[in-house]
DOTI-976572 format. One record per residue (C-alpha): residue number from 1; residue in one letter; x, y, z. Coordinates in Angstrom, 2 decimals, decimal comma. Layout:
// residues N
NUM | A | X | Y | Z
...
This chain:
// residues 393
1 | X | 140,83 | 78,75 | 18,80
2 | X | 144,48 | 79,27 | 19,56
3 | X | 147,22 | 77,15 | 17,14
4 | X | 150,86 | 77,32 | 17,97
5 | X | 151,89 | 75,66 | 14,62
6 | X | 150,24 | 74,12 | 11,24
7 | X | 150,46 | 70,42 | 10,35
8 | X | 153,85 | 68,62 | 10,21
9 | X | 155,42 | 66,41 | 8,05
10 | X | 156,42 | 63,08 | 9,94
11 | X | 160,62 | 63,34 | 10,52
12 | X | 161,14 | 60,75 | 7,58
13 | X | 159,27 | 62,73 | 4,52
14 | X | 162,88 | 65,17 | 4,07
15 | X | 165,28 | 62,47 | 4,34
16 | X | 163,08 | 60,10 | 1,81
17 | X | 162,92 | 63,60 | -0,21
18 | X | 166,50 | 63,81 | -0,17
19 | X | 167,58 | 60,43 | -1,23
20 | X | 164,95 | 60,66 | -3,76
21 | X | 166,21 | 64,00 | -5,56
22 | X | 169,41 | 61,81 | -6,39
23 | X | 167,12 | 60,36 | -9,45
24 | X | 164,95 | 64,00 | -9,81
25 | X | 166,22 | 63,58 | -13,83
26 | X | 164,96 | 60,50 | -14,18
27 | X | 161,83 | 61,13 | -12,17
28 | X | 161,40 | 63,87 | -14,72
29 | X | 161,58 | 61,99 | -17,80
30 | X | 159,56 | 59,23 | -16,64
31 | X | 156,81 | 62,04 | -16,12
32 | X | 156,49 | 63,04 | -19,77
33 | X | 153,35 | 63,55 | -21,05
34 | X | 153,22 | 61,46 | -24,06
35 | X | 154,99 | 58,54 | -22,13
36 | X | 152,07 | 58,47 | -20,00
37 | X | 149,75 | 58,71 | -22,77
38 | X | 151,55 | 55,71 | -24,82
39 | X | 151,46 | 53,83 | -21,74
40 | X | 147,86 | 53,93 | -21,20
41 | X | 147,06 | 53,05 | -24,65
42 | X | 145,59 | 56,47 | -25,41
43 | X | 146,07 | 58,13 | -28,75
44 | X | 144,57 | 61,77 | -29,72
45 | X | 143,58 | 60,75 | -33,47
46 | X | 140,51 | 58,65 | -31,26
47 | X | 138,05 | 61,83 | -31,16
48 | X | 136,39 | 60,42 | -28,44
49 | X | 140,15 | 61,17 | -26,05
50 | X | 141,19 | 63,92 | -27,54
51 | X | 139,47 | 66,14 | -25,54
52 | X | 140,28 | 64,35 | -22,47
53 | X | 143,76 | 63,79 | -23,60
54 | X | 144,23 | 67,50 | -24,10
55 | X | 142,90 | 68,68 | -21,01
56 | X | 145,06 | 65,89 | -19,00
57 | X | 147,96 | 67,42 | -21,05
58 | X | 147,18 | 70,92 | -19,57
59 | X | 146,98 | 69,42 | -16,12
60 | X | 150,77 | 67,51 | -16,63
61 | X | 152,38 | 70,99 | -17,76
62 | X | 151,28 | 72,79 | -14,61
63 | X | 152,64 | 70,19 | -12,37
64 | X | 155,62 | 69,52 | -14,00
65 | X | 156,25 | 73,61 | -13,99
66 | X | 155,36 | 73,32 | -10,43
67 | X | 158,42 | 73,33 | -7,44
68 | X | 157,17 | 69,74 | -6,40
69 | X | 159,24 | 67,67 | -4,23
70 | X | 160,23 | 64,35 | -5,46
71 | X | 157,39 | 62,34 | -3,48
72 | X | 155,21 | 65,11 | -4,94
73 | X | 156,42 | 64,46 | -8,15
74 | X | 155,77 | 60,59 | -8,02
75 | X | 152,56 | 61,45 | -6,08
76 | X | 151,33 | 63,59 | -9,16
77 | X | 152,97 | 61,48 | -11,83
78 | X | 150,80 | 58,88 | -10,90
79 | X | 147,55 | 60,72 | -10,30
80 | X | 147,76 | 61,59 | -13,91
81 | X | 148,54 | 57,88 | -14,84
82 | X | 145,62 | 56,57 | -12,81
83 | X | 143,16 | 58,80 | -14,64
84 | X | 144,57 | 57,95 | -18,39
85 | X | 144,73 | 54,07 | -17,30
86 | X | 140,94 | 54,47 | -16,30
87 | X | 139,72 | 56,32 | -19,49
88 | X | 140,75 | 53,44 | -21,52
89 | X | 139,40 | 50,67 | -18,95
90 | X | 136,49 | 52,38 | -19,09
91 | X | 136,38 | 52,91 | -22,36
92 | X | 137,39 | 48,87 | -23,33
93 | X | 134,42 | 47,90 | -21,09
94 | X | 131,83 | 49,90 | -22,45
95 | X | 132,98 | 48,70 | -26,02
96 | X | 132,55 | 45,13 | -24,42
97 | X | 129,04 | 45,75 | -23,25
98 | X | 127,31 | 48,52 | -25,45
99 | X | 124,48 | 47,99 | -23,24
100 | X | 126,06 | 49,95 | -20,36
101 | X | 126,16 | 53,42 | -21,89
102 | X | 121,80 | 52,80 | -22,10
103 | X | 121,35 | 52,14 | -18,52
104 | X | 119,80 | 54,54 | -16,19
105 | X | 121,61 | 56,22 | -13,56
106 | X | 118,39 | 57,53 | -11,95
107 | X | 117,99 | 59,87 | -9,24
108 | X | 121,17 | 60,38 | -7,95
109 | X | 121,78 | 62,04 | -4,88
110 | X | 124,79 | 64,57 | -4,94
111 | X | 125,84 | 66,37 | -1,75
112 | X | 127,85 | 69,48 | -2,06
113 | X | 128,54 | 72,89 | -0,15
114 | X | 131,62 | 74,64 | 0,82
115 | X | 133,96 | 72,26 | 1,96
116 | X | 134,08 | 71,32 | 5,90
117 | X | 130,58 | 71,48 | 6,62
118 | X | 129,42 | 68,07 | 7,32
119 | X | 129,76 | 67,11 | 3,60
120 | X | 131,40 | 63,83 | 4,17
121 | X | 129,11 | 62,74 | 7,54
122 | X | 126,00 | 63,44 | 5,65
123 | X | 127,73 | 61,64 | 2,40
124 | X | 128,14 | 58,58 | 4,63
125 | X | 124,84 | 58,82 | 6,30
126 | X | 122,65 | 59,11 | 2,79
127 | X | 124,71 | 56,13 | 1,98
128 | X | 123,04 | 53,92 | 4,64
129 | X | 119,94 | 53,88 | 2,65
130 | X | 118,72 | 50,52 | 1,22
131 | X | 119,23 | 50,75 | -2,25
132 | X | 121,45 | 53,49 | -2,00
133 | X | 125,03 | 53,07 | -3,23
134 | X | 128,08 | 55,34 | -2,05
135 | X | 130,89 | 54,38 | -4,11
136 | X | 134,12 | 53,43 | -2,02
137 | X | 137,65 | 54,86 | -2,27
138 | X | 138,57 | 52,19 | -3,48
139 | X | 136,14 | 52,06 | -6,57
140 | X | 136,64 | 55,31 | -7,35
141 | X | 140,35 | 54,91 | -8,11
142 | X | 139,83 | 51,83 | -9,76
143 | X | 136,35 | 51,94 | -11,51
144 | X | 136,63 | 49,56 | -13,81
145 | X | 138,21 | 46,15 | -11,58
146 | X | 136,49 | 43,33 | -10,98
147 | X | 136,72 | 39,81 | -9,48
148 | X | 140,35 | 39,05 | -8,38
149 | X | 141,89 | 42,57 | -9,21
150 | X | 139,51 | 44,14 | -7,13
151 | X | 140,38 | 42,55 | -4,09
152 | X | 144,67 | 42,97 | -4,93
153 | X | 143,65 | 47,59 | -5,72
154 | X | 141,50 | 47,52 | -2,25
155 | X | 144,74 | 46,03 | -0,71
156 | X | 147,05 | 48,66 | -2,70
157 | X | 144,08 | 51,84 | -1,49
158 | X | 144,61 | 50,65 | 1,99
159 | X | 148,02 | 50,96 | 1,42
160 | X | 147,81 | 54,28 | -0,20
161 | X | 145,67 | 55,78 | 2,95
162 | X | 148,37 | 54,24 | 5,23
163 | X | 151,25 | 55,87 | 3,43
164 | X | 149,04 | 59,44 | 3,55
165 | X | 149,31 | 59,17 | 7,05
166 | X | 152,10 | 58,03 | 7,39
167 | X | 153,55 | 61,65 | 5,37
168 | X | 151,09 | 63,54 | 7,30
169 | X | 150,01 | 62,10 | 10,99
170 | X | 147,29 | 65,38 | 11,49
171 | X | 145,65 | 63,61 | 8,74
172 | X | 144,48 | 61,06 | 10,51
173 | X | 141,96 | 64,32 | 12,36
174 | X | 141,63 | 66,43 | 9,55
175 | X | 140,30 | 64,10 | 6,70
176 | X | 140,41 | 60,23 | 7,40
177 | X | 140,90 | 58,33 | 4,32
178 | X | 139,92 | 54,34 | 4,40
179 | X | 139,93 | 52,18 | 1,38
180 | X | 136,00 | 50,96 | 1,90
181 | X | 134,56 | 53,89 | 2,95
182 | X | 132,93 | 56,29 | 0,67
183 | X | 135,06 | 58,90 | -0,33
184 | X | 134,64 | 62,09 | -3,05
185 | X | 133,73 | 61,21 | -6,77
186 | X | 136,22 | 63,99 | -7,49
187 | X | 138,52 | 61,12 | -8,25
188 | X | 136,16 | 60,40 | -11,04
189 | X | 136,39 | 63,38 | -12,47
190 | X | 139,14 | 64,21 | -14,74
191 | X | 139,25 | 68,09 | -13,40
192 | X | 139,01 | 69,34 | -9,83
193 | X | 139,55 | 71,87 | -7,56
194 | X | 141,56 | 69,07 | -5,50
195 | X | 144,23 | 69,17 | -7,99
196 | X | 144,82 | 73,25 | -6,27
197 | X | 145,31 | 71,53 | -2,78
198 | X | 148,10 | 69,66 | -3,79
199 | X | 150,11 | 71,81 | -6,54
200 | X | 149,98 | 75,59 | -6,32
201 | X | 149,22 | 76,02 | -10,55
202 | X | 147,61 | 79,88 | -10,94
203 | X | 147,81 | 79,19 | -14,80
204 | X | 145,79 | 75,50 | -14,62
205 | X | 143,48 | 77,94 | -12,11
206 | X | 142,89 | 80,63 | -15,37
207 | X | 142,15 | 77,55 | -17,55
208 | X | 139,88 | 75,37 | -15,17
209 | X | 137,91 | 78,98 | -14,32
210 | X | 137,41 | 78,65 | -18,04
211 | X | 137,16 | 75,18 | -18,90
212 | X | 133,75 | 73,49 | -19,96
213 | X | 133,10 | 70,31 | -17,14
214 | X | 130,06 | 68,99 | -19,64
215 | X | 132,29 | 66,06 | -21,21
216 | X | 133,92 | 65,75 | -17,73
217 | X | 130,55 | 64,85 | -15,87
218 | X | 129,44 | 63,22 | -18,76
219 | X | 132,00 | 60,70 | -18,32
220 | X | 131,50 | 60,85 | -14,60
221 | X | 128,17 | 58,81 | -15,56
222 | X | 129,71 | 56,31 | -17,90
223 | X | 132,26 | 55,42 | -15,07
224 | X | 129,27 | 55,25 | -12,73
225 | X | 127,63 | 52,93 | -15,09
226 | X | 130,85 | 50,93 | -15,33
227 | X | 130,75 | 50,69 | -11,43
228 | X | 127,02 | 49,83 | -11,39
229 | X | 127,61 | 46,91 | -14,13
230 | X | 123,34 | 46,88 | -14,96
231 | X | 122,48 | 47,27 | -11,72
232 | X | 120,76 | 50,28 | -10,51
233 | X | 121,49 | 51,73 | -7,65
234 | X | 120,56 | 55,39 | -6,45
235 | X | 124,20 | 56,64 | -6,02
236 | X | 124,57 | 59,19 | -3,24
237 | X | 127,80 | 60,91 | -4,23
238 | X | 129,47 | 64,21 | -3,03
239 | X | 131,88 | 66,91 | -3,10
240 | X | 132,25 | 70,38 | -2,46
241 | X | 133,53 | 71,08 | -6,06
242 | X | 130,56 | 70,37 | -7,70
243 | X | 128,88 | 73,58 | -6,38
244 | X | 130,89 | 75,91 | -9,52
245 | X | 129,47 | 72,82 | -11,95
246 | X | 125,93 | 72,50 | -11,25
247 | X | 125,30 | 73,23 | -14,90
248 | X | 127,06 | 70,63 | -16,28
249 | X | 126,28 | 67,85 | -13,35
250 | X | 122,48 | 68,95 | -14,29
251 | X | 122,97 | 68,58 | -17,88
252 | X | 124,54 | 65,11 | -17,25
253 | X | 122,21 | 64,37 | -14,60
254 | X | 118,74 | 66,10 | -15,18
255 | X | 116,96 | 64,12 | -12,53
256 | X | 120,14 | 64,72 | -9,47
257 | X | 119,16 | 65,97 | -5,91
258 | X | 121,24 | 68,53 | -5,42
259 | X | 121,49 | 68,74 | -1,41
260 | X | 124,04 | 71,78 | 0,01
261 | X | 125,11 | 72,20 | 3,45
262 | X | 125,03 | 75,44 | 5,19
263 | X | 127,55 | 76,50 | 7,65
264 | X | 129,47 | 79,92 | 8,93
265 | X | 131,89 | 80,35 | 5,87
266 | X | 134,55 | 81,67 | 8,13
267 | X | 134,47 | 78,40 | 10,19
268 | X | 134,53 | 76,56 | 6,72
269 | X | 137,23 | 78,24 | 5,49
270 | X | 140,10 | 78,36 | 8,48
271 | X | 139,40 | 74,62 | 8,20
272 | X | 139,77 | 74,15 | 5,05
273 | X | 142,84 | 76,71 | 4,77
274 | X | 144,15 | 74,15 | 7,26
275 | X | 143,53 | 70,98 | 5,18
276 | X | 145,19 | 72,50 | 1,88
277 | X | 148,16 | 73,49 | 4,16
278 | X | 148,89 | 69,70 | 4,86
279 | X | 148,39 | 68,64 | 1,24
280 | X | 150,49 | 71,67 | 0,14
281 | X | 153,64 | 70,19 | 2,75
282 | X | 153,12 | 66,80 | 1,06
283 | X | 153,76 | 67,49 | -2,22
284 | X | 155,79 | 71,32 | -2,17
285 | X | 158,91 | 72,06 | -1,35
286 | X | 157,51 | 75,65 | -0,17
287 | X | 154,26 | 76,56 | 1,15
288 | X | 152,46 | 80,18 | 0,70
289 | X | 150,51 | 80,68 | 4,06
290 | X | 148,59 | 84,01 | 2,58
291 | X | 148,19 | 82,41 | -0,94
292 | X | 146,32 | 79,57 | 0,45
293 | X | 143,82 | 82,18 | 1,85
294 | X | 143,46 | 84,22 | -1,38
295 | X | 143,08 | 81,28 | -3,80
296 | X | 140,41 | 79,71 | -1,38
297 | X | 138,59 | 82,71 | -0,72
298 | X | 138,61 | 83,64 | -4,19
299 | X | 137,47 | 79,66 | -5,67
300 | X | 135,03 | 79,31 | -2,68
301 | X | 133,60 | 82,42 | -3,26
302 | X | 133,00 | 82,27 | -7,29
303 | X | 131,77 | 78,99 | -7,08
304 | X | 128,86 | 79,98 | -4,45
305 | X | 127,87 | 82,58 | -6,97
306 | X | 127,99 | 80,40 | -9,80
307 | X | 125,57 | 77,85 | -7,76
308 | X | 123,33 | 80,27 | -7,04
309 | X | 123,36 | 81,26 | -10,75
310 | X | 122,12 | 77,58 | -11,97
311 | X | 119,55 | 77,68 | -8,89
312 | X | 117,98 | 80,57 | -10,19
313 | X | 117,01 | 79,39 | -13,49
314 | X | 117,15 | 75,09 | -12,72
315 | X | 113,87 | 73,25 | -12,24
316 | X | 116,12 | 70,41 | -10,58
317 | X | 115,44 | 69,21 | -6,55
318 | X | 117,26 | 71,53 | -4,06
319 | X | 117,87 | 70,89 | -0,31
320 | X | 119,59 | 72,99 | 1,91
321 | X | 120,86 | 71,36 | 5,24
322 | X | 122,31 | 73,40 | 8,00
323 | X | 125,08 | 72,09 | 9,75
324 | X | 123,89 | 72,36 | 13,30
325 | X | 120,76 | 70,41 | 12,46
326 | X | 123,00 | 67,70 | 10,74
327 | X | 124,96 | 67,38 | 14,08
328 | X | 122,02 | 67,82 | 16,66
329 | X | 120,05 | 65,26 | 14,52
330 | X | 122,09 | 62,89 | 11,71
331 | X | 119,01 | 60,34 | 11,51
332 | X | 115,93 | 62,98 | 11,16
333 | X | 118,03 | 64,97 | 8,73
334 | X | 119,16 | 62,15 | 6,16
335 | X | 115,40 | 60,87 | 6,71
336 | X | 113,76 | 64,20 | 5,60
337 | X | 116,06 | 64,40 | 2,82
338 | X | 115,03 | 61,25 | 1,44
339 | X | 111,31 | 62,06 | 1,90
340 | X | 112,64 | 65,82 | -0,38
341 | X | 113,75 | 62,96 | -2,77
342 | X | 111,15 | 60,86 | -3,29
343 | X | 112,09 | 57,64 | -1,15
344 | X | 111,36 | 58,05 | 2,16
345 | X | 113,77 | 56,00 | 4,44
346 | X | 112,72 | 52,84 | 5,57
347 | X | 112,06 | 52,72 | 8,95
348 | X | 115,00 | 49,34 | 9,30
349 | X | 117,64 | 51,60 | 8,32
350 | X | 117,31 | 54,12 | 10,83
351 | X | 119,36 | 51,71 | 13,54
352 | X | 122,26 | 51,69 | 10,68
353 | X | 122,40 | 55,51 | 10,50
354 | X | 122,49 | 56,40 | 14,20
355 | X | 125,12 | 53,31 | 14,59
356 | X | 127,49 | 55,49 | 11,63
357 | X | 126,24 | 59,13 | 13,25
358 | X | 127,91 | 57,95 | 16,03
359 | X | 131,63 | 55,95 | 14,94
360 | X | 133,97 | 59,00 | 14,45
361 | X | 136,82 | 57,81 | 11,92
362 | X | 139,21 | 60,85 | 13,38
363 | X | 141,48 | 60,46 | 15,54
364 | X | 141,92 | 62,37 | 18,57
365 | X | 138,70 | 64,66 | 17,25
366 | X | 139,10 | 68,20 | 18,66
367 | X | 142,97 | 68,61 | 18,12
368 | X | 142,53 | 70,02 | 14,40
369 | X | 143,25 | 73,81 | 15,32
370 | X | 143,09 | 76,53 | 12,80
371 | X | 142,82 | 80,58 | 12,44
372 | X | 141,84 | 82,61 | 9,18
373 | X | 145,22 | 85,02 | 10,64
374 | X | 147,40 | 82,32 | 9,94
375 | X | 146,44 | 82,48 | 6,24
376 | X | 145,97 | 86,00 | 5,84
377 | X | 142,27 | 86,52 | 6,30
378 | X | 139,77 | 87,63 | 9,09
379 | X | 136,58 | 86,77 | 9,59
380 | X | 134,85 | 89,96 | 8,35
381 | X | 136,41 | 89,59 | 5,20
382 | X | 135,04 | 86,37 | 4,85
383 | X | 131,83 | 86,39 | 5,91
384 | X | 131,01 | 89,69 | 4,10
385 | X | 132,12 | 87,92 | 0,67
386 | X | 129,67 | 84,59 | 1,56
387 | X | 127,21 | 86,91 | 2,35
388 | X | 123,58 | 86,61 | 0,14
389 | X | 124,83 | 83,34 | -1,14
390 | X | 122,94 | 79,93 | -0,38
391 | X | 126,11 | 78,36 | 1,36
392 | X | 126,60 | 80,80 | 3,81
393 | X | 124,90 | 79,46 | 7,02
């Protein structure tokens, strides 16, 4: 494919930017760290947030280091907010109702794989299941609302999505966003490799390499059981970053299907390249073409091998789903992965799934145009460092 130019900024974003830098000080000082912290009703002497509280601290250095614009800065500012608000919500709810913390989150269904290989489209098809529960954008930044308050954050998430596009039209092909549709439990998770695609941070990099995600999925269930409120649903959830962190999502989750899509990695990666470029324009005031392609390569790559570490040694449920069977055949796919896990698919919801197969959310699908040149790679280089690993299709 042939691309003249990577995704644009809509004319307003360096104007607003502009106007905005005027109050960059106070912007700043509003961002501090312990602000935040006070805000959300946090406090590190509670040994059950201190861990949390010091990794979110970590996080807030490396963005506020970072050469953020000011909408990048407000974007960020509250990202970090959100999460510390939810840690205590969550936290005040399951001190309301002890009980929650006991119930069963059984057999949940997480799809992962490098990123742009039908992740999401086989997300939203397992989804379609009766008694299957994909959580919504919506719920995921806002896990703990209920009644009334529910209804005003779904409003405020549709607003969010609208203002994404609004920043960034190509979003609207590259990765729709909709308030009740599912969407990636990363926003559940207090650590992510989705945090990279908006702030360029190689020092948070060298600590998440090193950081230990089993307190981080760990409370990735209690939020689910928040959500879930003594019900029990078989949540379907997915995202790509879970392939470096099967070991702690297993220890968390000991029962999970663990399904991975399969694609060409050098397909995969000049879209994805393409998706972190966008993100990167958002929130930077500069944008590294080649260092999008190294960090990628180099995240993508170690967190194949470290999912094919776990596989080795895991007695968990593994299904591997190439792409080109997921797009020649949504239904029979999604149905043979729920007869893999147990529950084969009723018969009634077969009409749902082919209805969703076929509703595309992008617009204009088949104007998202990338290259590996544009950000530095080839796709030799690429495929030979995929190769051997389960991903690589």
């Amino acid at each position: 494919m042939t691309e003249t130019s990577g995704p644009r900024l809509a004319p307003w974003v360096g104007p607003a930017n502009a106007v905005l830098g005027l109050a960059d000080p106070l912007l700043r000082a509003s961002s501090r760290f312990p602000r935040l912290q006070r805000a959300a009703g946090l406090h590190t002497a509670d040994e059950e947030d201190a861990g949390f509280l010091d990794g979110m601290r970590t996080l807030h250095e490396h963005i506020q280091a970072a050469d953020l614009t000011p909408m990048g800065r407000i974007a960020m500012r509250m990202e970090v907010r959100r999460r510390l608000a939810n840690r205590r919500r969550v936290r005040d709810v399951l001190r309301a109702r002890p009980g929650l913390a006991d119930s069963p989150v059984a057999r949940p269904v997480f799809v992962t794989g490098l990123p742009r290989t039908g992740t999401s489209l086989l997300h939203g098809l397992l989804g379609h299941r009766t008694g299957a529960r994909a959580p919504m954008f919506w719920q995921l930044l806002h896990p703990a609302a209920r009644g009334a308050e529910a209804a005003g954050r779904r409003v405020s998430t549709r607003m969010l999505a609208g203002l994404y596009y609004a920043m960034m039209p190509a979003m609207r092909t590259i990765h729709p966003l909709a308030a009740a549709e599912p969407e990636e439990c990363v926003f559940l998770l207090p650590h992510n490799g989705v945090h990279l695609t908006r702030v360029p941070m190689p020092g948070y990099r060298s600590w998440y390499d090193a950081h230990d995600f089993t307190p981080d999925y760990a409370y990735l269930k209690r939020q689910l059981q928040v959500l879930q409120r003594g019900d029990t649903p078989q949540w379907v959830l997915k995202s790509p970053c879970h392939l470096g962190h099967l070991d702690a999502l297993l220890t968390a989750f000991p029962d999970a299907v663990i399904v991975t899509t399969r694609r060409d990695p050098a397909v995969a990666l000049a879209s994805w390249a393409s998706f972190c470029e966008a993100t990167l324009r958002m929130h930077n005031h500069r944008v590294d073409l080649a260092d999008i392609g190294r960090t990628w390569l180099d995240y993508w790559t170690r967190a194949a091998e470290r999912a094919d570490a776990v596989r080795k040694d895991a007695t968990a449920d593994f299904v591997d789903v190439e792409y080109d069977d997921l797009v020649a055949d949504p239904a029979g796919t999604t149905a043979a992965i729920w007869t893999r896990a147990g529950t084969p698919l009723p018969p009634a919801d077969r009409a749902a799934l082919t209805a969703f197969a076929a509703r595309d959310r992008r617009r204009a699908p088949g104007t998202h145009r990338y290259t590996l040149e544009r950000y530095g790679l080839d796709e030799h280089t690429v495929r030979a460092a995929f190769a051997g690993t389960t991903v690589a299709g």
